[in-house]
N, C-alpha and C positions, 0 to 999 in steps of 0.2 A: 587656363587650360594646360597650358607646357607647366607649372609644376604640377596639375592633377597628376602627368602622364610621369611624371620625375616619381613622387609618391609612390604609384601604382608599380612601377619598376622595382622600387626597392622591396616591396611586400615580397615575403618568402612563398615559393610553388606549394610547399602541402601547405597548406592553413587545414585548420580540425575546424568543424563546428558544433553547437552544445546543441544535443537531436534527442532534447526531452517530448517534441511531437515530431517528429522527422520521418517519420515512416512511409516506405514506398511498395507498391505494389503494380502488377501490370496492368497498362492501358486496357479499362475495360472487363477486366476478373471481378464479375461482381463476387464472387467468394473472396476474392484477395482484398476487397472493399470492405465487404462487412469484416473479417479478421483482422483488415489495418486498424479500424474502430476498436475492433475485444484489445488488441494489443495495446491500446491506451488505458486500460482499467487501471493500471496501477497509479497513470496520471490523475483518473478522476479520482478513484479515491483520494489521493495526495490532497488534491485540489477543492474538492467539491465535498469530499468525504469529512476529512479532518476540519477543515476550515470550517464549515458549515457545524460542524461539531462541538467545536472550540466555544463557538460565538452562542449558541445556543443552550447547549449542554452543559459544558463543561467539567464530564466525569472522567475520576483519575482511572479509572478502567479505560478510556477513547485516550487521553492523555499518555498512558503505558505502553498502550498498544501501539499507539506513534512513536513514543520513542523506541519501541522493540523495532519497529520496519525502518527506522534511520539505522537502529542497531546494526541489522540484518545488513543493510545498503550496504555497509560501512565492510563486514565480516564478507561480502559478497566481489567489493573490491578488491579485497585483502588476498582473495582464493584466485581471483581472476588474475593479476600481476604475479602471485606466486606459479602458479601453470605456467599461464601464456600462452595458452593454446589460442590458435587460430579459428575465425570463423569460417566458414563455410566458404567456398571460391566465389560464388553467387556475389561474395558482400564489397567483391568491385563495381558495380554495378550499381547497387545500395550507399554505395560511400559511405560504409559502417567497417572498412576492414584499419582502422587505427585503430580501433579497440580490442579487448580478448575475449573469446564466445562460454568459457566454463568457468562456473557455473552459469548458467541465465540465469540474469538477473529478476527479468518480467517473470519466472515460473517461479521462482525462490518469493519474492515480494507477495504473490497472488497464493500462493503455500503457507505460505507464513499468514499472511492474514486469515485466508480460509480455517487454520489450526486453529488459531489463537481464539477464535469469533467463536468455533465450534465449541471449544471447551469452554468458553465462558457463557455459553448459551447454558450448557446440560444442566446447570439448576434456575434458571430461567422456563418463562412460559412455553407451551409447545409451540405459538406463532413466532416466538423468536427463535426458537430451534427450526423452525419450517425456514426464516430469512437465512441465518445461518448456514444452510444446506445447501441455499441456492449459490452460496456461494465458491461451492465445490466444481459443480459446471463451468463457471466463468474459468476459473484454474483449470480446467482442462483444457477449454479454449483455448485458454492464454497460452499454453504450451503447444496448441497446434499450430496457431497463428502465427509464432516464432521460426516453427518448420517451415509451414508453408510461405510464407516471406522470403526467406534466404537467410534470416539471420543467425539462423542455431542450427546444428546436428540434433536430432533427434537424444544423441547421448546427452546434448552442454542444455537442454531443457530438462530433462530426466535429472540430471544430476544437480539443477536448479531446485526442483519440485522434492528433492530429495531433502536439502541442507533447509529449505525452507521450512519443509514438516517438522525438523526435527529440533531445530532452530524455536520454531513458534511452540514448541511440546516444551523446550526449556525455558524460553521465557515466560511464558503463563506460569510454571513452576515456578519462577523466581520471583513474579510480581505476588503470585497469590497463596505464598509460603512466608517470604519475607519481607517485600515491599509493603504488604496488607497491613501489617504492623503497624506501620508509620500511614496510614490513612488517617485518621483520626486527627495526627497530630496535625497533617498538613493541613486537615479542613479546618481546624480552629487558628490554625496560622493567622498574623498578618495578613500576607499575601493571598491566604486559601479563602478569608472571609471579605476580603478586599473586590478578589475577581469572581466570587459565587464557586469555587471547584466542591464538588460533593462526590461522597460515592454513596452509588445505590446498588452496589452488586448484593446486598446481603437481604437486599427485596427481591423477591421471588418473581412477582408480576408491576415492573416500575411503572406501565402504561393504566392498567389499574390503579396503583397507588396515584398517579398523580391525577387520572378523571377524577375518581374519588373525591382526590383532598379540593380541586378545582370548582368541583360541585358544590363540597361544604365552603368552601369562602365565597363564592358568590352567594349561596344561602345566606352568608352570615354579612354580607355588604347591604343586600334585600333587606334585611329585618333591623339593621342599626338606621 
């Protein structure tokens, strides 16, 4: 016990902690309850979205698009430490004031994906442009939910939701101008035909194609 207490003395007074779910809201706002939820979207996607993506899929269009939002993280960093701007007074309370509030991060991520989704929808089916859409809403949310919290100015979301559009308008430019090039190559790769990576962007309707093709092999398991 006396060196737990010798230990615990020497620990430094701020300690940071890493507050990828850490979000708080007041006792009892069920609004501030469902918003601390929408303010996780960027987790689940992260988490549920990509992952589950990865493992099943495996298209270099969900692959791109991942690395363009680490991209984005990274470029989101970069803006934050060059400011410095502070968050909101609120964010003593929050124990979210050692970090810097411009851009938001959560409006920029949820921007960026929204763009990126949406453009790569418009030669796609109209039910993946209908999914696509919906994910316009959530990025509003998501930038409300950051107000209403305490953790952003109305401006360090705006100016999230800003870098992110514009951000996700240039990397689809870049994947599917010059990246696309080198699709082919990757899918015959080693590694491309090792871990199944395919792209289907240049099918119209892939949920089609693949009932379709699903029906003709089971037909054709049936008849050998």
């Amino acid at each position: 016990m006396a060196d737990y207490r010798e230990m615990a003395a020497e620990v430094p007074p701020s300690l940071k902690a890493i507050t990828l779910t850490h979000v708080r809201y007041r006792r009892g706002d069920k609004l501030g309850l469902f918003l601390a939820w929408v303010s996780l979207i960027p987790v689940f996607i992260s988490l549920g979205g990509f992952v589950s993506h990865f493992l099943f899929r495996r298209e270099l269009q969900g692959i791109c698009l991942a690395a363009g939002l680490l991209a984005s993280q990274f470029l989101n960093e970069l803006i934050k430490h060059s400011v410095a701007q502070s968050r909101p007074a609120y964010c003593e309370l929050l124990e979210a004031c050692d970090s810097h509030g411009w851009p938001s991060s959560h409006s920029q991520y949820t921007f960026f994906f929204a763009t990126y989704l949406s453009l790569l929808t418009l030669r796609r089916s109209p039910a993946r442009r209908v999914i696509s859409a919906l994910c316009w809403p959530l990025a509003f949310l998501t930038m409300l939910s950051r107000v209403y919290l305490g953790y952003h100015t109305v401006a360090q979301v705006f100016a999230g939701a800003v870098v992110g559009l514009v951000f996700g308008a240039i990397w689809y430019w870049i994947v599917n101008t010059m990246l696309v090039d080198y699709f082919p190559m990757i899918e015959e790769s080693a590694i491309g035909r090792w871990l199944y990576i395919k792209d289907t962007s240049h099918i119209p309707d892939v949920l089609k194609f693949e009932y379709d093709n699903a029906r003709e092999a089971r037909k054709k398991v049936a008849t050998d």
